[in-house]
N, C-alpha and C positions, 0 to 999 in steps of 0.2 A: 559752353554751358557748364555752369557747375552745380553741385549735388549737396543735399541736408543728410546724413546719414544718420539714424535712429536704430541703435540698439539696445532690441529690450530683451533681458537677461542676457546681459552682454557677458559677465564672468572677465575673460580674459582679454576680452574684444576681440576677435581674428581681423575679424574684417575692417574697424578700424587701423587697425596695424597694420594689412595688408595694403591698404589705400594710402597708406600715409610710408610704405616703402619697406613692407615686410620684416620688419624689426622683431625678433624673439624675446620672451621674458621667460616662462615656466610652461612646460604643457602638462597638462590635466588631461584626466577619463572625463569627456565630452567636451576639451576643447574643440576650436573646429581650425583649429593651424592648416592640416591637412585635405580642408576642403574650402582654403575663405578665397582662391583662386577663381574655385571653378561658381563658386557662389555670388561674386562680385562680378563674374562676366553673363551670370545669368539674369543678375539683377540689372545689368547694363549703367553699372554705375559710370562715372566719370570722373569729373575733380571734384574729389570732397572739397567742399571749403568751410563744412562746419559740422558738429557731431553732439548727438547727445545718446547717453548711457544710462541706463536702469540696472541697475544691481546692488541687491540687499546683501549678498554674501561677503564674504573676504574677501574679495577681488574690490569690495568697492573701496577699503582704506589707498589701494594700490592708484584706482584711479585718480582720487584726490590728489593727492600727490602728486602726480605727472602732469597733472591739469594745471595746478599750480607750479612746476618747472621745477617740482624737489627731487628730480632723480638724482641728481649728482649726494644729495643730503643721505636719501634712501642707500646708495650705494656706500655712502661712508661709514653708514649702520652694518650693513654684512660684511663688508669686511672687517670692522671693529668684530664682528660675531667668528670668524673663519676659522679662530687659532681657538674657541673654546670644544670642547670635547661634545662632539656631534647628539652622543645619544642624550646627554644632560642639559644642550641647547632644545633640542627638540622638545624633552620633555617640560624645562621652563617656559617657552613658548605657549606650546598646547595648555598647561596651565594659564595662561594671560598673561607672560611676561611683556608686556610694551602695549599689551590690547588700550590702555588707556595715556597712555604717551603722545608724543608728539605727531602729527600726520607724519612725517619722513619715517618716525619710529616704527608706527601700525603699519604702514604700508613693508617696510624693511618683514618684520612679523609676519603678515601676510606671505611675501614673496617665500621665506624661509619655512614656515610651513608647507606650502603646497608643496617646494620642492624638496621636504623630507619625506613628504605623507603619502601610501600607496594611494593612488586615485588620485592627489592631488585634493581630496577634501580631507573639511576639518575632523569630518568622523573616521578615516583610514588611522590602520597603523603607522609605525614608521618603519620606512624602506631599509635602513639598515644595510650592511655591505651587499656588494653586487657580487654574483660569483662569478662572471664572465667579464667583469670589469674591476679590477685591485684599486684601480685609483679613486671609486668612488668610496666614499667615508658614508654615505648615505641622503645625499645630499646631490639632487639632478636638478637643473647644471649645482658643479660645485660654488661655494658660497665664491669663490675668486670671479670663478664665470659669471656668476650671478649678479656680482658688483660690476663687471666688465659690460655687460651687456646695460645693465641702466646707465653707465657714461655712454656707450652709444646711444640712446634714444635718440631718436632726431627731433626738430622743432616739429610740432603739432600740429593742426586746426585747433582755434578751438571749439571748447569742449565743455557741455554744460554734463554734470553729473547728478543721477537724483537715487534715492533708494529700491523704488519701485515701478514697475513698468504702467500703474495706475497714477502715476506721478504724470505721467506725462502727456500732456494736451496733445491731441490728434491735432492734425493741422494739414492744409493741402500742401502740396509737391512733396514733401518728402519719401526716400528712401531709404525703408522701413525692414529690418531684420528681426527676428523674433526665434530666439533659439531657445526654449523652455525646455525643464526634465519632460525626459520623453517619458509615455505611461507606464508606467509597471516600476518604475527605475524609482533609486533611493536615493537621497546625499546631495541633493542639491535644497537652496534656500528658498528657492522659488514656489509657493503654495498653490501654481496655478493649474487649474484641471486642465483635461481637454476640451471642454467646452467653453472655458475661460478664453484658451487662446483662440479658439475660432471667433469667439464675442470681440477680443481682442486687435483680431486681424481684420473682423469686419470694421469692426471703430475706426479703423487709421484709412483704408480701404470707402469708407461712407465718406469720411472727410477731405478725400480728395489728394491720395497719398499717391504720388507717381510709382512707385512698386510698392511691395512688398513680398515677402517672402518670409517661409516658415521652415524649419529645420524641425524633422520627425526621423523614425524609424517605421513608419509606413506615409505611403500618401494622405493625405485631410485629403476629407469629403466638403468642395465647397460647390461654389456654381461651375459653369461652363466658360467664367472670365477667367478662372484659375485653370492654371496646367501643373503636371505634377512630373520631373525630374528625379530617376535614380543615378544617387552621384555616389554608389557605394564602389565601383571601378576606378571613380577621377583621386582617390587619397593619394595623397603625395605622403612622402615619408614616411614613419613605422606603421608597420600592417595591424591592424588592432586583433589580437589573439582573442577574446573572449567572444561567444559567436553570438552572446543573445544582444551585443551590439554592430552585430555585421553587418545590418543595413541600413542606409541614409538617404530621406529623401529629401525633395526640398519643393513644396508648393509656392508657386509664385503666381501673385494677380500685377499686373502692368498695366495702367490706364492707355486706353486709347483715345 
């Protein structure tokens, strides 16, 4: 058996990534790297054999790119970037340097921003030296890393990419992720309330979606076909220090 995976406001994708053999690019405040594990065994996924993505942010120059097979292109851009002086790159950048460039250019732009930017979005400052780390120039991973990691990409599913999560036709069997700014929270691109995303998860849900699943910081109130999962214990990797993001849950409806 194999699987349609749909992510809407996918950002960085975890879970595609993680499906396709846990490959890293940049982590961001609210990626879900450290939980697309325990989130892909709850959604009982199996073989992706095809994916589609919703994301209006920065992350979405990156996915074009990959979809298209330009990581090698992309990665020839950061490191052409590596030898220039961190804080005057940064700040070209953030200004729009490459915003209207080549897909390998935007996506290279993209990648290098998040990993200068605190949070990882385009509204953060810039991370600037680490004190408990000399060799970072301000730049996580550094730009060498960063070029290293997109030659490894591996080969893909493919991958249809759109801008918006209202882009995308509900359709039966799929396997449906939905990881929206949580409420209260700033700095993501996504406009969708909480009632959006319930309308949103009933839509795919109505149409006959083999799961779905919602990433929050408390459980959604839906019917009795949905269960609700604290997976703030199962993080893998760095402990998140800020508390009013300490908890994660994760509503899931499974057709039967």
């Amino acid at each position: 058996m194999v699987d349609v995976l749909v992510e809407l406001c996918a950002g960085s994708a975890a879970l595609t990534r993680w499906c396709s053999g846990g490959w890293k690019l940049v982590s961001y405040a609210g990626g879900k790297d450290g939980y697309a594990e325990i989130i892909a065994d709850l959604m009982d996924l199996r073989r992706v054999e095809r994916v589609l993505l919703a994301e209006p942010g920065i992350w979405h120059d990156v996915w074009v790119a990959l979809t298209w097979g330009l990581s090698d292109r992309v990665a020839d851009v950061v490191e052409q970037w590596q030898y220039e002086d961190a804080r005057t790159l940064w700040d070209a950048l953030r200004g729009g340097r490459g915003q209207h460039d080549h897909e390998w250019v935007r996506a290279a732009r993209a990648l290098v921003l998040v990993a200068g930017t605190h949070g990882g979005h385009e509204r953060g400052g810039f991370k600037g030296l680490h004190v408990n780390r000399p060799s970072v120039d301000g730049f996580i991973p550094s730009r060498g890393s960063l070029a290293w990691r997109l030659r490894e990409v591996p080969e893909l599913p493919p991958i249809e990419v759109f801008k918006y999560a209202a882009d995308v036709e509900p359709f039966a069997g799929a396997c449906v992720y939905i990881d929206p700014p949580y409420k209260g929270r700033s700095g993501y691109d996504h406009a969708l309330t909480r009632f959006e995303v319930i309308e949103l998860a009933m839509a795919w849900k109505n149409a006959g979606a083999r799961v779905v699943a919602v990433s929050e910081a408390a459980p959604l109130q839906f019917d009795d076909s949905w269960t609700t999962h604290e997976l703030t214990a199962a993080r893998r990797g760095q402990v998140r220090r800020n508390s009013r993001s300490a908890q994660e849950w994760l509503t899931v409806y499974k057709k039967t």
